[in-house]
C-alpha positions in Angstrom: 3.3 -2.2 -20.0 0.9 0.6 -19.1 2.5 3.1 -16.3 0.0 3.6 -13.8 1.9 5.8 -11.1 5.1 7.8 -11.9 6.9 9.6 -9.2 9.7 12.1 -10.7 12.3 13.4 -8.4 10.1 13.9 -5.7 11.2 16.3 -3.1 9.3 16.6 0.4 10.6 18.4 3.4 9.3 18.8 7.3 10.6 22.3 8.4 14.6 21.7 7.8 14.4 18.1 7.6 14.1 17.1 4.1 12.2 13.4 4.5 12.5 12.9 0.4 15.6 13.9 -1.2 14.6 13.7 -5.2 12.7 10.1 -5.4 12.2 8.5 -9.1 9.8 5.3 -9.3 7.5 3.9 -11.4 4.8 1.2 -11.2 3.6 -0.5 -13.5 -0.3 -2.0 -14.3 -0.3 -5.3 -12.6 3.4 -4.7 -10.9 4.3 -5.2 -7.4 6.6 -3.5 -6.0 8.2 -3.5 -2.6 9.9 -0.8 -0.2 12.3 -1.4 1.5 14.7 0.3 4.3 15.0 1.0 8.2 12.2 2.7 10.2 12.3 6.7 9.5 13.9 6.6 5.7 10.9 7.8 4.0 8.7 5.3 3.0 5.5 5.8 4.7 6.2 9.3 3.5 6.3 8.2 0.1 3.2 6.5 -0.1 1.3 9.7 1.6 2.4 11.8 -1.3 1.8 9.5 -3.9 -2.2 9.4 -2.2 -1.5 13.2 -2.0 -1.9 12.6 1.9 0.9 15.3 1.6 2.0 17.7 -0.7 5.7 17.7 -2.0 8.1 20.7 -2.2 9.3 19.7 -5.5 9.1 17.0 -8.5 6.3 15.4 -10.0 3.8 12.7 -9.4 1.5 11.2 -12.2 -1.7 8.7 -12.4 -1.8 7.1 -15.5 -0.1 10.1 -17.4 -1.9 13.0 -15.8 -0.2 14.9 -13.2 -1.6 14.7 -9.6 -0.1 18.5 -8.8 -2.5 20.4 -11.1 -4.5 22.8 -9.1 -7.5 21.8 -10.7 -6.9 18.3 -9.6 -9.3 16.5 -7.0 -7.9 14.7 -4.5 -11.0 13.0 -3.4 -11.4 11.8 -7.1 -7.8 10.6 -7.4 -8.3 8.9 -4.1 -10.8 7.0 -5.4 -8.2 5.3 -8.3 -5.7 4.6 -5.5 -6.4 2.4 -2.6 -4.2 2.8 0.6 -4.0 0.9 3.7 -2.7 1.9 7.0 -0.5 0.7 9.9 -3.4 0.7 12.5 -6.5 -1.1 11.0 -8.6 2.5 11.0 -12.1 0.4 10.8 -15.3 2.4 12.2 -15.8 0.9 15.7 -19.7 1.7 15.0 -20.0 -0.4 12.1 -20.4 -4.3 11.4 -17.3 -5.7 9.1 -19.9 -6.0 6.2 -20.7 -2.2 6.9 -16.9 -0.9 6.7 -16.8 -2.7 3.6 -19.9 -1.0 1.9 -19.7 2.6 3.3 -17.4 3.9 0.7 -19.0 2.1 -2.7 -22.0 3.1 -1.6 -21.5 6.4 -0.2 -18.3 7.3 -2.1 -18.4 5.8 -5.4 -22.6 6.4 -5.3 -23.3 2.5 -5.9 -26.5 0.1 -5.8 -25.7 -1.1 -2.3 -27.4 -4.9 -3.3 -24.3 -4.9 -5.9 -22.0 -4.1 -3.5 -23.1 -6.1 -0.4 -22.8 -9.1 -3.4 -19.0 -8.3 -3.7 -18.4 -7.6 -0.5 -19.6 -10.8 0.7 -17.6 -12.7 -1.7 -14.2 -10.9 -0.7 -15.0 -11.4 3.5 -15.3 -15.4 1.4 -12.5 -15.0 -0.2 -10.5 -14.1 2.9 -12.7 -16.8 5.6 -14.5 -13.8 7.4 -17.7 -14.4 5.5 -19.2 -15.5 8.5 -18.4 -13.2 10.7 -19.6 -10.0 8.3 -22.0 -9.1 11.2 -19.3 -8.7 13.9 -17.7 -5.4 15.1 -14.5 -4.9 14.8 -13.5 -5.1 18.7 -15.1 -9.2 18.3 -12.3 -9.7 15.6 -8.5 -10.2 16.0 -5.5 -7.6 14.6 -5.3 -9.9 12.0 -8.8 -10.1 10.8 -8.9 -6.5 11.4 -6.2 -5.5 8.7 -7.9 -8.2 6.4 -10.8 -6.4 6.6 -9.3 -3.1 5.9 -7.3 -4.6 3.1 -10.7 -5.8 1.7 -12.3 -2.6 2.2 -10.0 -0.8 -0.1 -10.6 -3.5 -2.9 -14.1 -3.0 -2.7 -13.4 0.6 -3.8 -12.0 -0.9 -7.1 -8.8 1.3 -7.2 -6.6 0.8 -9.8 -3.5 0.6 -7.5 -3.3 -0.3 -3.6 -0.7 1.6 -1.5 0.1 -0.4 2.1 1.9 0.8 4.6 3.4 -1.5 7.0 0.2 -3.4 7.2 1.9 -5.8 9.3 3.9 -3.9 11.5 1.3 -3.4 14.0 0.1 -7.2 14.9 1.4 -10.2 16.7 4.0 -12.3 15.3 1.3 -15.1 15.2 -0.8 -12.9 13.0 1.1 -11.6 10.4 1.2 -14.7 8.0 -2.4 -14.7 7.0 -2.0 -11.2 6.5 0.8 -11.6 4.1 -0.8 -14.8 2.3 -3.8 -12.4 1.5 -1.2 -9.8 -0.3 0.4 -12.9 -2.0 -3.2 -13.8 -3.6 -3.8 -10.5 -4.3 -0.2 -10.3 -6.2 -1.0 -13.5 -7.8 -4.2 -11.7 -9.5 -2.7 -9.2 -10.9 -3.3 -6.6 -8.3 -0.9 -3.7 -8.1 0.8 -2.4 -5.3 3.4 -0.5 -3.9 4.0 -2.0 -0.4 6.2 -0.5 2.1 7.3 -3.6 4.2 10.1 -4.9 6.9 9.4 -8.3 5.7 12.4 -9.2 3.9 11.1 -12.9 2.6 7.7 -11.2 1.7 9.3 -9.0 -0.7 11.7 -11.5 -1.9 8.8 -14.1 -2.8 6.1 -11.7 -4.1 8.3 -8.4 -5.5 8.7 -7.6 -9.3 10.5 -5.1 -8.0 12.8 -4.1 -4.7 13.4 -0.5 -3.9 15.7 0.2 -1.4 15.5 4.3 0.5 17.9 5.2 2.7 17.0 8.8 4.6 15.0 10.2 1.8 17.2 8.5 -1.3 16.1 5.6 -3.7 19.4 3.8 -3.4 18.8 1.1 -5.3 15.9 -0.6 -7.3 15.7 -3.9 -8.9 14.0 -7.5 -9.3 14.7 -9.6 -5.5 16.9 -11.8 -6.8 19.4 -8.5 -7.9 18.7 -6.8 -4.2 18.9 -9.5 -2.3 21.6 -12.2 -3.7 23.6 -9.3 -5.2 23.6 -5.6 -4.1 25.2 -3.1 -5.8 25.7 -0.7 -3.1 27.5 -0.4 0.6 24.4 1.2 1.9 22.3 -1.7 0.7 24.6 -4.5 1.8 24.6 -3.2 5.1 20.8 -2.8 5.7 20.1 -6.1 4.8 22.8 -7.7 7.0 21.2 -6.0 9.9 17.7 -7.6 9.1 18.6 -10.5 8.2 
């Protein structure tokens, strides 16, 4: 199966406080794969480096075999491969949903805007916001914000979708139809690497379960092996407290 991201002993630090202590992961084409671990242990981090959001003080990070740390590397270009999605919804108050949705194809990516007001109409109906394409973000709820957001980074076509704790920031009430949006998108093959506190999520949806504990991968596998049978203390103990 085809790598698509590769992160080798990745190193990041904050002044003295080293956030990534030597991370190894790799994501496969079509793979999903979940993060897991309490609030401050590095995953949110992770994700920014692998978008190079932030630069890392040592290791490696590759896109489909080409290192992302060559100088001569653009991060604008490489951000246009990887889709990532945010905690807070981050839509442009000024624009209508179906206008979030086309501004990067279009502007970005240098698109036929007809095409893409096509697609983008089909994913709003593919998510039941069709009808409200013409709304502004403030008319819509948390929910249907982030959906839109999610949406908005598929219609950039990237070959892998980073989210961050898309859920972490709505109701209660709101999160499921979030979540049964990433579970279609896993069904079709979409790849992701999802940092996430829901547990049953990433047991259901997962091919793989990596769990970081203050900047360490301590231990990666399918859900069934990191949630029915952990091999380690730290693990055990982390998921006893959430569950």
């Amino acid at each position: 199966m085809e790598t698509v991201l590769e992160l080798d002993a990745v190193v990041k630090r904050f002044g003295d406080n080293e956030v990534l202590r030597g991370v190894s992961l790799s994501l496969h084409r079509h793979e999903v794969v979940c993060l897991i671990g309490a609030s401050g242990s590095g995953k949110s981090t992770l994700l920014r480096c692998a978008n190079l959001l932030e630069t890392i003080d040592a290791g490696s990070i590759s896109l489909f075999g080409q290192s992302l740390l060559d100088e001569r590397v653009d991060p604008d270009l490489v951000r246009r491969h990887i889709g990532m999605v945010f905690q807070s919804f981050n839509l442009f108050p000024h624009l209508s949903v179906l206008e979030n949705i086309l501004v990067g194809p279009v502007h970005a990516l240098k698109r036929k805007r007809s095409d893409v007001r096509d697609e983008a109409l089909d994913l709003l109906d593919r998510i039941g916001l069709r009808d409200r394409c013409d709304d502004f973000p403030d008319r819509l709820s948390g929910g249907q914000q982030q959906r839109v957001a999610i949406v908005r980074s598929l219609a950039m076509r990237p070959s892998l979708l980073l989210l961050d704790e898309v859920t972490s920031a709505l109701d209660p009430t709101l999160v499921g139809e979030v979540l049964d949006l990433l579970r279609d998108l896993a069904r079709s093959g979409t790849t992701m690497l999802i940092a996430t506190h829901e547990m049953n999520f990433a047991r259901d949806v997962a091919h793989q379960v990596a769990y970081i504990d203050r900047g360490i991968l301590v231990e990666q596998g399918t859900p069934e092996q990191v949630f029915s049978t952990p091999r380690h203390e730290s693990t055990r103990a982390f998921l006893e407290r959430v569950r």
